[in-house]
C-alpha positions in Angstrom: 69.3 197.7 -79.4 69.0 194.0 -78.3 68.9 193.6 -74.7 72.5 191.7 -73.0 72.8 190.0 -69.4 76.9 191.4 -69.4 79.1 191.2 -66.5 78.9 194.4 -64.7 81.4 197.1 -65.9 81.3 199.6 -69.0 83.5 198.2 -71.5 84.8 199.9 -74.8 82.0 198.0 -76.5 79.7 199.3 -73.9 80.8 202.4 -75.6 80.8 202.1 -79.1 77.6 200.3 -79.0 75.9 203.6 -77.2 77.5 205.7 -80.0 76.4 203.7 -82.9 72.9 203.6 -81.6 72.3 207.6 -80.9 74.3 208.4 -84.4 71.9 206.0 -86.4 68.7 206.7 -83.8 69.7 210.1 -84.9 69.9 210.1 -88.4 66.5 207.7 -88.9 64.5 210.3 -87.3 66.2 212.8 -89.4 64.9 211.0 -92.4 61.6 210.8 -91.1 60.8 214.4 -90.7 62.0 214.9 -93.8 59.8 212.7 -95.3 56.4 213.6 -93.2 57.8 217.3 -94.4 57.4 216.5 -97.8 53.8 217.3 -100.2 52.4 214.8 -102.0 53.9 216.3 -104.9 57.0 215.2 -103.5 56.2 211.4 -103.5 59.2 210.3 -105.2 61.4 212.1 -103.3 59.9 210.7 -99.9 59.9 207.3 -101.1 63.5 207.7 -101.9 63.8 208.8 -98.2 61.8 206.1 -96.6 64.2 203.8 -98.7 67.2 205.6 -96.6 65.6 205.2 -93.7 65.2 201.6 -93.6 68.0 200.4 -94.7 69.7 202.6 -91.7 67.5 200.4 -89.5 68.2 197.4 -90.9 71.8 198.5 -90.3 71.5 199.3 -86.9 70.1 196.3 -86.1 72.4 194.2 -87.6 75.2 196.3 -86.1 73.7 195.9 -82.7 74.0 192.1 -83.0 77.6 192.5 -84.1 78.1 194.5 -80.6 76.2 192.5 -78.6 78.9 189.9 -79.8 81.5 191.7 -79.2 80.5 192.8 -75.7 80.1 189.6 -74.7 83.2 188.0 -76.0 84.8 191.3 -73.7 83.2 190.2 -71.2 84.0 186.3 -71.6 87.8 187.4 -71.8 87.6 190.0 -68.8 85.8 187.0 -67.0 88.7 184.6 -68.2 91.6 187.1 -67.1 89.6 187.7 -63.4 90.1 183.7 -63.4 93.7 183.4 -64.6 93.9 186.0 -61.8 92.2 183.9 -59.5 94.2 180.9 -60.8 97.7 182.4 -60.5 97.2 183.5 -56.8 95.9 180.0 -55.8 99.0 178.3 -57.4 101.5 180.8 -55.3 99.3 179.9 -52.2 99.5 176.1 -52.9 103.3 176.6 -53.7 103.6 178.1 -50.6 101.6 175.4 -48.7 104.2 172.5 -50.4 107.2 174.0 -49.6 105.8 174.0 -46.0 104.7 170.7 -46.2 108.4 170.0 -47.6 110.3 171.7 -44.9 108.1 169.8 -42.0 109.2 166.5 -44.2 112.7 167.4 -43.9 112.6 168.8 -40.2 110.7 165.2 -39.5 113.7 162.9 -41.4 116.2 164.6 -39.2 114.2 163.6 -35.8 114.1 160.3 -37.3 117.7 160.4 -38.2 118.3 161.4 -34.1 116.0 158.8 -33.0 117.7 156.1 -34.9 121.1 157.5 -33.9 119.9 157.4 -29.9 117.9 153.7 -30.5 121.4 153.0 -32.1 123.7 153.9 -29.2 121.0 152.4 -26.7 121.6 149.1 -28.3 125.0 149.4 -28.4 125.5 150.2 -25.1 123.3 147.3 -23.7 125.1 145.0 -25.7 128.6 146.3 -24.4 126.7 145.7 -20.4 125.7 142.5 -21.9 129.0 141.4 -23.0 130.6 143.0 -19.7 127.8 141.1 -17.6 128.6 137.8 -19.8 132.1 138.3 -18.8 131.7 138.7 -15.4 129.7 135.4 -15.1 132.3 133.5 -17.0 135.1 134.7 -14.5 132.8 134.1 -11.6 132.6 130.6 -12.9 136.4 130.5 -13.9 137.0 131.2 -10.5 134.4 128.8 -8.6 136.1 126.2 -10.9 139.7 127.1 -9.9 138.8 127.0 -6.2 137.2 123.7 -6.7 140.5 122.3 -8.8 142.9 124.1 -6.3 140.8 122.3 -3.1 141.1 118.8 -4.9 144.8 119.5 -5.8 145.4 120.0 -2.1 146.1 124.0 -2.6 143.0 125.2 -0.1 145.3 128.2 0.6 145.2 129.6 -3.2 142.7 132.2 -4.1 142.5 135.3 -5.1 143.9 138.1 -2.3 140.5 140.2 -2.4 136.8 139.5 -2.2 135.8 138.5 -6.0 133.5 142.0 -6.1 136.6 144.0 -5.3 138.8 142.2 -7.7 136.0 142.5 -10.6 136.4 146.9 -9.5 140.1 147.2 -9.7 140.3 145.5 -13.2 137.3 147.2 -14.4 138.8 150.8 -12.9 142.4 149.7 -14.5 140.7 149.5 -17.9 138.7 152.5 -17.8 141.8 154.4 -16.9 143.8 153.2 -20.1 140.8 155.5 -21.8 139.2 154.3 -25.5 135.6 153.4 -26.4 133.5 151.3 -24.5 134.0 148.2 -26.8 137.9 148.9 -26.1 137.0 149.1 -22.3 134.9 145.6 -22.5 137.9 144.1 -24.6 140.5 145.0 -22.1 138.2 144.0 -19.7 137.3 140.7 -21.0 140.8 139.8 -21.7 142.2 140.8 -18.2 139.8 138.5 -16.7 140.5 135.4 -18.9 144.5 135.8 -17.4 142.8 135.7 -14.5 141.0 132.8 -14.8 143.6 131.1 -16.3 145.4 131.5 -13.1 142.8 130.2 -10.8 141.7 127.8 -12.7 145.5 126.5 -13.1 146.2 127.1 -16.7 149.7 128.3 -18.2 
């Protein structure tokens, strides 16, 4: 029996091969003492055995290759299965490891998504103070103008009743009290003040 380096285990060839070899290890030596057995009368009759005998052994040997192929392609496919194994458990880990990697994605977009949506009111907001800070200046200036016109017209006395910061807080509480958005607020605001002006400054 030809020597194999095999993956440890017994296999069913691991088997059959053991079998095969005691039944014809068997039988040759059966032949053999049969034929020592025999007188040299008998020549005939132990050449006809020595004849048996090797061709049981030439047999045997050539079966014993045939085994030692077949328990190695056993072990090649036991080998290959321990692999797929191997293979199928790696792809459910890395399965698992993308659909984390997905979920993190996804919980990542929607801080985006807030962060835009806050950057987003942010400038909106500071272009509403902006606007309502643009206004102010304008009716600050509507009003220095008016003054000016009304002290050249010979109207010194005309003028608004209130300091121009108090004025500036009523209109600004008066539009916040009609409610709406912001960019209502600065709207109502903005055109409240341009009456105003217009009446210092001496418009119709």
């Amino acid at each position: 029996m030809h020597a194999a380096t095999r993956i440890p285990g017994v296999s069913c060839g691991d088997v059959l091969a053991q079998i095969t070899e005691e039944i014809l290890d068997a039988r040759i030596l059966d032949l053999n003492e049969k034929a020592l057995d025999l007188p040299d009368s008998q020549r005939k009759e132990r050449a006809t055995l020595k004849r048996k005998r090797g061709a049981i052994q030439n047999f045997n040997s050539a079966l014993s290759d045939q085994l030692l192929n077949l328990r190695e392609a056993l072990d090649t496919g036991s080998a290959l299965r321990s692999r797929q194994k191997d293979a199928a458990k790696e792809k459910i880990k890395l399965r698992g490891e993308f659909l984390e990697i997905r979920k993190q994605r996804e919980e990542l977009a929607l801080k985006m998504d807030e962060a835009r949506a806050v950057h987003a009111d942010r400038v909106r907001r500071m272009k509403e103070m902006n606007e309502v800070n643009t206004a102010m200046t304008d009716i600050e200036m509507a009003i220095q103008r008016g003054r000016e016109r009304a002290r050249k017209e010979g109207r010194n006395g005309e003028g608004p009743d209130m300091p121009i910061d108090m004025l500036l807080d009523k209109v600004a509480a008066d539009v916040r009290s009609h409610g709406g958005g912001m960019f209502d607020r600065v709207k109502g605001f903005n055109g409240r003040m341009e009456r105003i002006a217009m009446v210092l400054e001496g418009r119709p």
